[in-house]
DRENPA-3360 file (N, C-alpha, C; in nm, 2 decimals, always signed):
BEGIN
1 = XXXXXXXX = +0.08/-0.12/+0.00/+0.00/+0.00/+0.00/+0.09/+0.12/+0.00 ~ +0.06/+0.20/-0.11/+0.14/+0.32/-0.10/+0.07/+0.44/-0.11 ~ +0.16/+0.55/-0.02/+0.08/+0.64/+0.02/+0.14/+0.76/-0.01 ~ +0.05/+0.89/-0.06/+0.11/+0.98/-0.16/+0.17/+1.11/-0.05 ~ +0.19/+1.22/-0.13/+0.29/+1.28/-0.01/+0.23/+1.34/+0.11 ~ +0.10/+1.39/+0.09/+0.01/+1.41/+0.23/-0.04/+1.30/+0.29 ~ +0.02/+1.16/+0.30/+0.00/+1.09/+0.37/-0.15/+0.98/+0.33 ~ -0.20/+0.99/+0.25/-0.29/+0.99/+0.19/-0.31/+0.85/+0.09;
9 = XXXXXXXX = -0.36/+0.78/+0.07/-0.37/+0.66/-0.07/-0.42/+0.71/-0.15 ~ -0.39/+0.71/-0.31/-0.45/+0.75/-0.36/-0.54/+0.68/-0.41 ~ -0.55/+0.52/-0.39/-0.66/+0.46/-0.42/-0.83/+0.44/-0.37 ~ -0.80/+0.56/-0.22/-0.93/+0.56/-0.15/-1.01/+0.64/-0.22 ~ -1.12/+0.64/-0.22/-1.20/+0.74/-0.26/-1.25/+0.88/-0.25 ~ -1.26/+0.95/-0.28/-1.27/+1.12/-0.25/-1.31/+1.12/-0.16 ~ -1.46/+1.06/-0.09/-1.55/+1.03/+0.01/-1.47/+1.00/+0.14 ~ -1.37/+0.91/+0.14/-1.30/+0.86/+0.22/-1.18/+0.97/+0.25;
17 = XXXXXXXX = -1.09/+1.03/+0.19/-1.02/+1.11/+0.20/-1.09/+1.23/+0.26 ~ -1.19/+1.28/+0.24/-1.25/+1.40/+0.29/-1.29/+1.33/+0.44 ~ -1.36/+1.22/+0.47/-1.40/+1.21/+0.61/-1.26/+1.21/+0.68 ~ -1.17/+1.16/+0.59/-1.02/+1.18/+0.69/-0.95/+1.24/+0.76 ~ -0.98/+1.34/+0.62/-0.90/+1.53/+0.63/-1.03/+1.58/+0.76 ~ -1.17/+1.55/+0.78/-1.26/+1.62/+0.89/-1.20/+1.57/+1.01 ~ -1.17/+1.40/+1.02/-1.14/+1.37/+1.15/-0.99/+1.42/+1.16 ~ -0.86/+1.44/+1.07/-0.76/+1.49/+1.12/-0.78/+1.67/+1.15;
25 = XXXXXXXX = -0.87/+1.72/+1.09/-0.86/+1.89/+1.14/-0.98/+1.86/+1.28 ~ -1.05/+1.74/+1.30/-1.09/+1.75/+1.48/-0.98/+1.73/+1.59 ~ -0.91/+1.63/+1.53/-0.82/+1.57/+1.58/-0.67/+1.70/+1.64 ~ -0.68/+1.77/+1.52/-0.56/+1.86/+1.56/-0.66/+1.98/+1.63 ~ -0.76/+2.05/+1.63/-0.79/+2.20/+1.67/-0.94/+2.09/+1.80 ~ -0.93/+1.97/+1.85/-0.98/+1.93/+1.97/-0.98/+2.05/+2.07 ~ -0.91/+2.09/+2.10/-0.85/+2.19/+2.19/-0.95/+2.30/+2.20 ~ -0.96/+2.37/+2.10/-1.02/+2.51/+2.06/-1.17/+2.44/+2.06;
33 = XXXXXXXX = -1.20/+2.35/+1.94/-1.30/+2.31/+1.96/-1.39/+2.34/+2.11 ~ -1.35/+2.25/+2.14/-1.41/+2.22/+2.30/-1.44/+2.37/+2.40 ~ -1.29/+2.44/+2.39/-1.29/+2.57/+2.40/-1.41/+2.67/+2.35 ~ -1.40/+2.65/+2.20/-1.57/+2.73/+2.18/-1.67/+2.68/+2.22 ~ -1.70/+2.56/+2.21/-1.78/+2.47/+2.30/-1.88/+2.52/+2.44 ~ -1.76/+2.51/+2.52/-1.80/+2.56/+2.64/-1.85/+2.71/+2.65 ~ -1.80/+2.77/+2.56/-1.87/+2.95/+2.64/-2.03/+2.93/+2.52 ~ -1.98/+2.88/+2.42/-2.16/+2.86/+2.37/-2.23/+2.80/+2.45;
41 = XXXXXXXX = -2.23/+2.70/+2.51/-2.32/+2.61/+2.65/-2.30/+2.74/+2.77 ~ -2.19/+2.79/+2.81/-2.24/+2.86/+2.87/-2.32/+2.97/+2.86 ~ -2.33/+3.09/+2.72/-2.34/+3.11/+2.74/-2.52/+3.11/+2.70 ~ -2.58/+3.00/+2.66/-2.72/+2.95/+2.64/-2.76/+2.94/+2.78 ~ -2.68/+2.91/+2.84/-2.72/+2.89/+3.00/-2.76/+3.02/+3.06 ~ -2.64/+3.12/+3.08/-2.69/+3.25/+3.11/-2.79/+3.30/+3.06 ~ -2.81/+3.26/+2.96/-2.93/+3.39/+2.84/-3.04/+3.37/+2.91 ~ -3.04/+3.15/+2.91/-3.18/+3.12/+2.94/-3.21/+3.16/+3.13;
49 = XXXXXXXX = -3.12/+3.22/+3.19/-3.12/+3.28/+3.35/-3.15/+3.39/+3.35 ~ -3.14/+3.45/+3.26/-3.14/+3.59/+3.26/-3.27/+3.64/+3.20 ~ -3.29/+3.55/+3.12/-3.46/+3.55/+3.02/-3.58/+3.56/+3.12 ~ -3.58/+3.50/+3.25/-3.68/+3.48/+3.36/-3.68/+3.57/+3.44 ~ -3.83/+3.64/+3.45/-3.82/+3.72/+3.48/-3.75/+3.70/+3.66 ~ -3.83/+3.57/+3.74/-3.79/+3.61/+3.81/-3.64/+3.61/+3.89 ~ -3.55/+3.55/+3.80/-3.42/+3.57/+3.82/-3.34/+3.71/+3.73 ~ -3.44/+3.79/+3.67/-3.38/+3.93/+3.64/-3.42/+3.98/+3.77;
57 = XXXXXXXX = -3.48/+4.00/+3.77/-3.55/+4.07/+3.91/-3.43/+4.08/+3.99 ~ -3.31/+3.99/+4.03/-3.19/+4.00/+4.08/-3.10/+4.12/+4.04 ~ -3.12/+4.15/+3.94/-2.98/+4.24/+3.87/-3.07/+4.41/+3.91 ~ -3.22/+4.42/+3.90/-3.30/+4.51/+3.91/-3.33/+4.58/+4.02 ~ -3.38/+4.50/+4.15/-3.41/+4.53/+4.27/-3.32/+4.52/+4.37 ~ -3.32/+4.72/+4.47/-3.23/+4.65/+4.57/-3.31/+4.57/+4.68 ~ -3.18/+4.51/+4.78/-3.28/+4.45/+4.84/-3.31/+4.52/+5.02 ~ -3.26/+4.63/+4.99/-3.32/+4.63/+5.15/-3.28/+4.87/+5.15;
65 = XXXXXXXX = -3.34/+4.93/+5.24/-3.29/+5.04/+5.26/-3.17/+5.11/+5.26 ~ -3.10/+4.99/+5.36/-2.93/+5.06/+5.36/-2.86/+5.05/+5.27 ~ -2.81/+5.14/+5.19/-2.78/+5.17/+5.13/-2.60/+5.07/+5.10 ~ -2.60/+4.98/+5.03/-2.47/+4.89/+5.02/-2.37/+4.99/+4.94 ~ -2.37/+5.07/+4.83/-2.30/+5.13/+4.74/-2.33/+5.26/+4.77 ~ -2.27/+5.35/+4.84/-2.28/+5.46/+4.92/-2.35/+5.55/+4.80 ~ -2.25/+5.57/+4.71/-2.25/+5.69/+4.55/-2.36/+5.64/+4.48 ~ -2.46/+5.55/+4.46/-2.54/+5.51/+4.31/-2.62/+5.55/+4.31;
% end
C-alpha cells in the first residue's frame, strides 16, 4: 500500500479522503474546539437565567434600605 505525499492513498475514494481530512482537522484544533464549545453552552445557560423574569428581578431590585453602594 502506498501512500502519496500528504499521507494519503490514492486509491481511497474522495469520500474517504475528505472524512479523513474532517477527523484529522478534529483531531488537531480538539482543543479550541471544546474551548468554543463551552462558552456557547455557557453562554445559552446564562441567556436562558437571565430571560426569567424572576431571576432578572436579581440584577434590578435593591434588596433592603441601607444603602450597600454609598455613590449610586
Amino acid at each position: 500500500m502506498r501512500r502519496g505525499v500528504g499521507g494519503t492513498n490514492r486509491n481511497e475514494s474522495a469520500l474517504t479522503r475528505s472524512v479523513n481530512a474532517v477527523f484529522e482537522f478534529v483531531r488537531v484544533a480538539e482543543f479550541e474546539i471544546l474551548f468554543l464549545l463551552f462558552f456557547v453552552i455557557a453562554f445559552l445557560i446564562f441567556k436562558d437565567l437571565t430571560s426569567k423574569p424572576e431571576y432578572n428581578q436579581i440584577f434590578v431590585k435593591k434588596l433592603g434600605d441601607d444603602a450597600f453602594w454609598p455613590y449610586g
